[in-house]
C-alpha positions in Angstrom: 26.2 -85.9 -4.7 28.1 -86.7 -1.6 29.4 -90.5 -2.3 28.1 -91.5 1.2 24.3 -90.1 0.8 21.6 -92.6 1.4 18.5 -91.3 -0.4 15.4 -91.8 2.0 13.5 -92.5 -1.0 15.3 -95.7 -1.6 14.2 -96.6 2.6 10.4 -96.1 1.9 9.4 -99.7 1.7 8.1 -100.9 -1.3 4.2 -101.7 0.1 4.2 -97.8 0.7 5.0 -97.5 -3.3 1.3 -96.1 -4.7 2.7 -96.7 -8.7 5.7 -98.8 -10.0 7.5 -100.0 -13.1 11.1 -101.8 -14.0 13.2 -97.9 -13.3 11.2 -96.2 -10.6 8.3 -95.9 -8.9 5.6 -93.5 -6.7 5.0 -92.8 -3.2 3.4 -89.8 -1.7 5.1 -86.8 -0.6 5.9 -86.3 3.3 5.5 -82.8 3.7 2.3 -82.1 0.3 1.8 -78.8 -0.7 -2.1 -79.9 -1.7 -4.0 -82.9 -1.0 -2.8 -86.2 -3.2 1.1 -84.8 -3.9 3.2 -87.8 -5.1 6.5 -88.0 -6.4 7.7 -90.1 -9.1 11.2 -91.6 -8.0 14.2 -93.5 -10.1 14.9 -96.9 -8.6 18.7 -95.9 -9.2 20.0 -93.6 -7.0 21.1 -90.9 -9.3 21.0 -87.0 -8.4 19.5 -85.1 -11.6 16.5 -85.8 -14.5 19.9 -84.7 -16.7 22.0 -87.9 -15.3 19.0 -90.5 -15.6 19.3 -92.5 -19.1 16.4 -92.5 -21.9 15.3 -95.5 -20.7 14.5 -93.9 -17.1 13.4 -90.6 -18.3 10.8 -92.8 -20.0 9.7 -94.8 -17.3 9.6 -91.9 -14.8 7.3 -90.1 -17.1 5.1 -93.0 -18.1 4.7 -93.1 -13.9 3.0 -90.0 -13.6 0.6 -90.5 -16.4 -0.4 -93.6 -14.2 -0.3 -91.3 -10.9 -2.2 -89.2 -12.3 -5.0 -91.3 -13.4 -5.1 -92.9 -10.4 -5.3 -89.5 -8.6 -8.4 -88.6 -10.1 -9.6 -91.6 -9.3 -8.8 -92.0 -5.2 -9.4 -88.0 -4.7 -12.6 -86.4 -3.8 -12.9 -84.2 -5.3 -11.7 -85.0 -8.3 -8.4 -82.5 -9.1 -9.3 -79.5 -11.1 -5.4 -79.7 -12.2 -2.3 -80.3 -11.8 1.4 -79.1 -11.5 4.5 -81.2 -13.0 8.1 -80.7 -12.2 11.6 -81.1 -10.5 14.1 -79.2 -9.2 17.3 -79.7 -10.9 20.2 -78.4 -8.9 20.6 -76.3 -5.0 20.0 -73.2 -7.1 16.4 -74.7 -8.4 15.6 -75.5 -5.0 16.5 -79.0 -5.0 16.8 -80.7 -1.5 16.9 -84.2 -2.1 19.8 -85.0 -4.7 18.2 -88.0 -6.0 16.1 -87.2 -8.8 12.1 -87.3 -8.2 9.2 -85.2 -10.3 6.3 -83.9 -8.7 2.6 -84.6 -9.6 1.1 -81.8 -7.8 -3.1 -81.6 -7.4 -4.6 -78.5 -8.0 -8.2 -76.9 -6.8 -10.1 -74.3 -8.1 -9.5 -71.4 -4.8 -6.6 -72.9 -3.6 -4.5 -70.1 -4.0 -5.7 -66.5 -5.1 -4.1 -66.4 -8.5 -2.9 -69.4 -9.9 -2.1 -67.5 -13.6 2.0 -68.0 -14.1 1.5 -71.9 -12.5 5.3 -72.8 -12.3 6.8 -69.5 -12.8 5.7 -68.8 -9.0 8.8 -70.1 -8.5 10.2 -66.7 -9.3 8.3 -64.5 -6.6 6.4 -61.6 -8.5 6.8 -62.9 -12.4 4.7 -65.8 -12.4 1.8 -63.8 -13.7 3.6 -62.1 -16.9 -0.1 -60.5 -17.8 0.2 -58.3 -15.3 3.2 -56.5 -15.5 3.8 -53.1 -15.2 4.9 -51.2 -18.4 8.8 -50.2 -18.2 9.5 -47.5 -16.0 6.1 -48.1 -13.7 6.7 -48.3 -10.3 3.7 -50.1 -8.6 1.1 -47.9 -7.3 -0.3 -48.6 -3.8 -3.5 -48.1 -4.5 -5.4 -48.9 -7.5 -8.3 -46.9 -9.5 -10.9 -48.6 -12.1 -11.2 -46.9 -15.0 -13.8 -49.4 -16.7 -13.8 -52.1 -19.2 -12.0 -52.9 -21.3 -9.1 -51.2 -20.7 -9.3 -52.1 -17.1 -8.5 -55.5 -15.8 -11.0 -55.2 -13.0 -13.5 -57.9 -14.2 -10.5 -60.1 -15.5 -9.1 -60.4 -11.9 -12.8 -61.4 -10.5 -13.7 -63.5 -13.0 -11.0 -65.7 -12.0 -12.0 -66.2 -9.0 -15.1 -67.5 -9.3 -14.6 -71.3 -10.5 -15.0 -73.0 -7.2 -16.3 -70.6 -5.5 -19.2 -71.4 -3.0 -20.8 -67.8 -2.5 -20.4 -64.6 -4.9 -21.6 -61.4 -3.7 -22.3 -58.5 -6.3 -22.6 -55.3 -5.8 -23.4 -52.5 -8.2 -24.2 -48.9 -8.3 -26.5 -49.7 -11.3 -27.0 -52.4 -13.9 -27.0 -52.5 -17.8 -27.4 -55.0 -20.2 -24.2 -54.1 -21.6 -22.5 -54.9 -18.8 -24.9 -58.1 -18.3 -23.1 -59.3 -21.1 -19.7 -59.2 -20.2 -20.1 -60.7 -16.9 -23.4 -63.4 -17.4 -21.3 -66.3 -18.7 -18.9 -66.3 -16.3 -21.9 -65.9 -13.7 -24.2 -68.4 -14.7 -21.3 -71.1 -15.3 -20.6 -70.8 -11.5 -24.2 -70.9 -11.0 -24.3 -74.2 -13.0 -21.4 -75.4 -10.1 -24.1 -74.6 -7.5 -22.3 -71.6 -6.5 -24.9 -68.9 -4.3 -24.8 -65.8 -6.4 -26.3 -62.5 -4.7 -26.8 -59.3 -6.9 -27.4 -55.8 -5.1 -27.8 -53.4 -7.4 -29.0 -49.4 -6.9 -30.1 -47.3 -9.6 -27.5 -44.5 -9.5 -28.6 -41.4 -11.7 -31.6 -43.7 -12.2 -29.7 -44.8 -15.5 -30.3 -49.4 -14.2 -32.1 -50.9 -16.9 -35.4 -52.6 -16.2 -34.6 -55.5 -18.8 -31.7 -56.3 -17.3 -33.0 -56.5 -14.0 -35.5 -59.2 -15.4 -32.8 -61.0 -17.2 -30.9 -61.2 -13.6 -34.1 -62.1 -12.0 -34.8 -65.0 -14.3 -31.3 -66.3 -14.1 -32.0 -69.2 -11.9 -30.2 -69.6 -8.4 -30.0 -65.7 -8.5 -31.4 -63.6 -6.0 -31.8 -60.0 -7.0 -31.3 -57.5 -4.1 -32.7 -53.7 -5.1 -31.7 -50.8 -3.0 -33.3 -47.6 -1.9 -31.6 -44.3 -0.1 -28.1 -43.2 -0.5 -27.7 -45.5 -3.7 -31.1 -45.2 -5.7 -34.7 -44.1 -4.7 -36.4 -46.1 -7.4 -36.3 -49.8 -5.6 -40.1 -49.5 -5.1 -40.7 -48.8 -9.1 -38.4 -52.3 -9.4 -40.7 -53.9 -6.6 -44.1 -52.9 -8.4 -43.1 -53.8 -11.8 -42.5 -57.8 -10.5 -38.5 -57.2 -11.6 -37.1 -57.6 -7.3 -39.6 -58.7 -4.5 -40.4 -57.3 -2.1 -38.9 -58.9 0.5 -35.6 -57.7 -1.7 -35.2 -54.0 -0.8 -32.9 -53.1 1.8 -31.1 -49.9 2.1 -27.5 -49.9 1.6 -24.9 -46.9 0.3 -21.7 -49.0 -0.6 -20.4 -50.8 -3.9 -18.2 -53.1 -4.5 -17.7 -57.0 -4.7 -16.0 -59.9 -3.7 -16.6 -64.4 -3.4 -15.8 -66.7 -0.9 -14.2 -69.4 -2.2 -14.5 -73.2 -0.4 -11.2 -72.3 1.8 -13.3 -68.3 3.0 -10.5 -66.7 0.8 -11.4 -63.5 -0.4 -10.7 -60.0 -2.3 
């Protein structure tokens, strides 16, 4: 640390302070990276969480319980999680040497894969569940091959918490395939989440009682489809499974969910 840096921490007048004890105390960050990001400060100007002494180690951490708390409190809505950390070092990313730890808010849809949290900080290994196996060069383009061996459903499904509309489109629909996917469903239902189902009846294999189980799943509307996808959306229609105002004609499958900031995939 230079021996004539002023830290403009130490300038932020104390009525801007949001938290406080005897060795540090809270303000907000400047320049936040999501809604409510504070950083907990040592009153001593000192560069690195490595130089500070128990004593302030303690108190810092202490501070960000109490941040924290009073986060969920002040926010709406209330964080659905958070990051913690500082930088320790120019290497780390540090820009400020005086030490500080960030209490980072988290949404649900704020980013498209939040799996890895901190390890983003190395671009391309924050999610270690989806590396490629040694030797594998990434492939632009990308085939399903089906569950389970396929992570297809894995990177949807975690994308829904948060979201505000799912679309899903299907070829067909089984029960078996009801079951992998209806909890994750009708928890984002439960969030008030608007789910839409369109569903053919390719090789005319859909299952009737799984059409009724995705009809009775409340805040669901069931869409059946005639023409290039399945000709039997009238049978759906006259055995009370879709309405009637639910058949439309559509030839594509696929799916995706708009999440509160229109992100999508």
């Amino acid at each position: 640390m230079p021996q004539d840096f002023e830290s403009p921490f130490l300038k932020v007048h104390s009525s801007e302070w949001i938290a406080a004890n005897d060795l540090a105390f809270a303000i907000y960050d400047k320049f936040p990276v999501s809604k409510g990001h504070a950083l907990v400060i040592s009153k001593r100007l000192i560069a690195t969480w490595f130089d500070a002494s128990g004593a302030e180690q303690a108190a810092m951490m202490s501070l960000v319980g109490e941040v924290q708390r009073s986060l969920d409190e002040r926010l709406h809505p209330r964080p659905d999680g958070y990051n913690i950390g500082f930088n320790i070092g120019v290497a780390a990313g540090q820009t400020v040497p005086h030490v500080h730890i960030h209490v980072i808010p988290r949404y649900h849809g704020d980013v498209t894969d939040p799996a890895g949290g901190i390890r983003h900080v190395i671009p391309g290994k924050a999610n270690f569940l989806c590396r490629l196996p040694a030797g594998r060069k990434p492939s632009g383009v990308a085939i399903s091959t089906g569950y389970p061996g396929d992570r297809l459903w894995s990177e949807i499904s975690i994308r829904l918490p948060g979201a505000r509309e799912v679309d899903i489109l299907a070829s067909f629909v089984l029960l078996s395939g009801l079951d992998i996917i209806q909890e994750a469903i009708f928890a984002a239902l439960r969030e008030g989440t608007q789910v839409r189902v369109l569903v053919g009846n390719y090789l005319y294999i859909s299952d009737p009682a799984a059409l009724r189980r995705l009809h009775g799943a409340r805040g669901i509307r069931p869409i059946a489809v005639r023409g290039a996808v399945g000709r039997d959306a009238e049978s759906a229609v006259s055995a009370g499974v879709v309405p009637s105002e639910g058949v439309a004609n559509f030839g594509q499958v696929g799916g995706h969910a708009r999440d509160r900031k229109q992100q999508s995939f």
